[in-house]
C-alpha positions in Angstrom: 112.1 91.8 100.3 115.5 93.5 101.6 117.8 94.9 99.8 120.1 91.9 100.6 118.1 89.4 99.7 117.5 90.6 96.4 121.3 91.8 95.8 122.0 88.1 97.2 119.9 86.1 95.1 119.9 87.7 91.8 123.6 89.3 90.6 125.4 86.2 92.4 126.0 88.6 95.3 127.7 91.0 93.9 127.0 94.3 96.1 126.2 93.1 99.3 127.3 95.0 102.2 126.1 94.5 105.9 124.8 98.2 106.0 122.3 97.5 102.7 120.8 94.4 105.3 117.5 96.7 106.8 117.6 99.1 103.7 113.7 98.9 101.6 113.9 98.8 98.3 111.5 101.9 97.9 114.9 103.6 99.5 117.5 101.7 96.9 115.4 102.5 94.2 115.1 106.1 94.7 118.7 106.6 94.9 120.8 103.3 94.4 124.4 105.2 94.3 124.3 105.5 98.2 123.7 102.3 98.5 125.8 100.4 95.6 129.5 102.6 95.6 131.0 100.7 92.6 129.5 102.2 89.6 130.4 98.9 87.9 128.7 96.7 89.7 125.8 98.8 90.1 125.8 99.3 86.3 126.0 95.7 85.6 123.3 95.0 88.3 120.8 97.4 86.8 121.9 95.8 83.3 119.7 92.3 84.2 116.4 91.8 83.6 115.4 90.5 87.2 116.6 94.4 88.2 114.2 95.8 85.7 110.8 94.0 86.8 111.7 94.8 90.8 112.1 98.0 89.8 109.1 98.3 88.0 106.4 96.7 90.7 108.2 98.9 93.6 107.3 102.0 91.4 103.9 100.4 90.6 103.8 99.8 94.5 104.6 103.3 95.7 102.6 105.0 93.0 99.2 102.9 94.5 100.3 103.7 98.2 100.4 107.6 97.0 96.9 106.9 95.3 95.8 105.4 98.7 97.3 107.9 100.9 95.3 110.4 98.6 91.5 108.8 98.6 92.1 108.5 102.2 92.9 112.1 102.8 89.8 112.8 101.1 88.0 110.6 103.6 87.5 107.6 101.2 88.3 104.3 103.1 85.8 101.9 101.6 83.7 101.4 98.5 80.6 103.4 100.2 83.2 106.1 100.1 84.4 106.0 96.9 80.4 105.9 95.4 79.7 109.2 97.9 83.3 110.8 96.6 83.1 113.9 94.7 84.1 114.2 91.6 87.6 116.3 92.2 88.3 113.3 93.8 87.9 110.8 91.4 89.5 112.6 89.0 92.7 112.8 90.6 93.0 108.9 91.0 94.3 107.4 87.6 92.0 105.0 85.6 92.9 101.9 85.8 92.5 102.8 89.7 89.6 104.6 89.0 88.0 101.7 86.9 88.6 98.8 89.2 86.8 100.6 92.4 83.7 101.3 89.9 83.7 98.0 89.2 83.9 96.9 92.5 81.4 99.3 93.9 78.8 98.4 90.9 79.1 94.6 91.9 78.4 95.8 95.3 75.2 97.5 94.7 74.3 94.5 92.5 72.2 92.6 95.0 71.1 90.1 92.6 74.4 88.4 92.4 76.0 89.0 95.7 74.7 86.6 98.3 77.0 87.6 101.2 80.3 88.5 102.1 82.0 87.0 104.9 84.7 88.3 107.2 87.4 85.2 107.9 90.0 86.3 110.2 92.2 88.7 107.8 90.7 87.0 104.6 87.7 88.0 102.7 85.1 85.3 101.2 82.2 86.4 98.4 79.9 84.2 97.5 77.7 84.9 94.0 75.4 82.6 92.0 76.5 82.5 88.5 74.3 79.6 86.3 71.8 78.1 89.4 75.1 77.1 90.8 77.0 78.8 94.1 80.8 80.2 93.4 83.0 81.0 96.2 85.8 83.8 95.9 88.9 83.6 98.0 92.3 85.7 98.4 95.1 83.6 96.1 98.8 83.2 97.1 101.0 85.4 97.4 102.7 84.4 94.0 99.5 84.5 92.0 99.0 88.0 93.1 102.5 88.9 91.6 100.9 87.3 88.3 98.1 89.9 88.8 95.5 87.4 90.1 94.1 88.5 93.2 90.9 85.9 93.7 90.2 82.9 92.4 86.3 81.2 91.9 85.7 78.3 93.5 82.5 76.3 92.7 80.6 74.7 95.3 77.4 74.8 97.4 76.4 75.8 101.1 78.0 72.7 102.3 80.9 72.1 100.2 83.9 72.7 102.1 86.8 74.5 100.6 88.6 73.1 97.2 87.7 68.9 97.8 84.0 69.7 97.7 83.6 67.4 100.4 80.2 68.0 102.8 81.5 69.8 105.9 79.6 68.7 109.7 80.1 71.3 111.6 81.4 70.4 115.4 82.0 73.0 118.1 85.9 73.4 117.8 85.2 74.1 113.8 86.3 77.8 113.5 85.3 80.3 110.8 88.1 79.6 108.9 88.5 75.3 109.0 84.8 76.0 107.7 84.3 78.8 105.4 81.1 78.3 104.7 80.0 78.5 108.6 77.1 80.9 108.3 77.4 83.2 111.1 73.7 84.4 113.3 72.4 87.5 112.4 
């Protein structure tokens, strides 16, 4: 979102000025006076809770990219990475970071309830067996991500197409994508 957009929608527009239109709010953030000249305004904008939780996810959102920018200096770029990382590594990502990518690498080297995972044009698919039946794990939307949601389970089986659970027949102009449960040769 732009600085704009946000200054648009939330304080009634209050602050907008055409050379605010391309600035990021990582930039705003860091230094809002350049950008805001009536103290006023800027105080009362700042004042409102909408301010407050933007504020608070671009922090959250620059702190992950300097984790990132970090594990990948070290030469970590995927979970095989992270398991093979040494230690003075992981101990310089926080936590909760820290927590969620040994999770995510443990799951990984659990063959007994990954299947497969599938690469679906800029979307990843896992599929698991949980209770004798087969779930499906796809990316959410974008506004169930802000919730902190990133996938959501779907049940199904090796022919149940997408959310209707309706048998799929694959035809020839069926890509990987219309049918994400296409098994791929090899």
């Amino acid at each position: 979102m732009r600085l704009n957009d946000f200054l648009t929608r939330e304080p009634d527009g209050r602050g907008v000025v055409d050379t605010n239109r391309d600035v990021m709010p990582e930039e705003f953030f860091r230094d809002p006076n350049k950008y805001i000249r009536n103290k006023g305004a800027l105080k009362e904008i700042q004042a409102t809770g909408s301010y407050a939780r933007m504020e608070r996810n671009v922090r959250d959102e620059m702190d992950l990219e300097e984790v990132v920018r970090k594990l990948y200096k070290n030469g970590v770029d995927n979970l095989l990475g992270w398991s093979e990382a040494a230690a003075n590594v992981k101990t310089s990502v926080h936590n909760s970071t820290k927590q969620s990518l040994d999770s995510a690498a443990e799951e990984a080297r659990n063959l007994t309830t990954t299947i497969e995972a599938m690469k679906m044009e800029g979307c990843t698919s896992l599929c698991t067996m949980r209770g004798g039946a087969m779930w499906w794990k796809f990316p959410t939307a974008w506004s169930e991500r802000k919730r902190g949601r990133e996938w959501r389970w779907r049940r199904g089986n090796r022919n149940s197409h997408g959310r209707t659970r309706k048998l799929a027949t694959p035809s020839k102009r069926m890509t990987l994508c219309g049918n994400p449960v296409h098994h791929l040769p090899g």
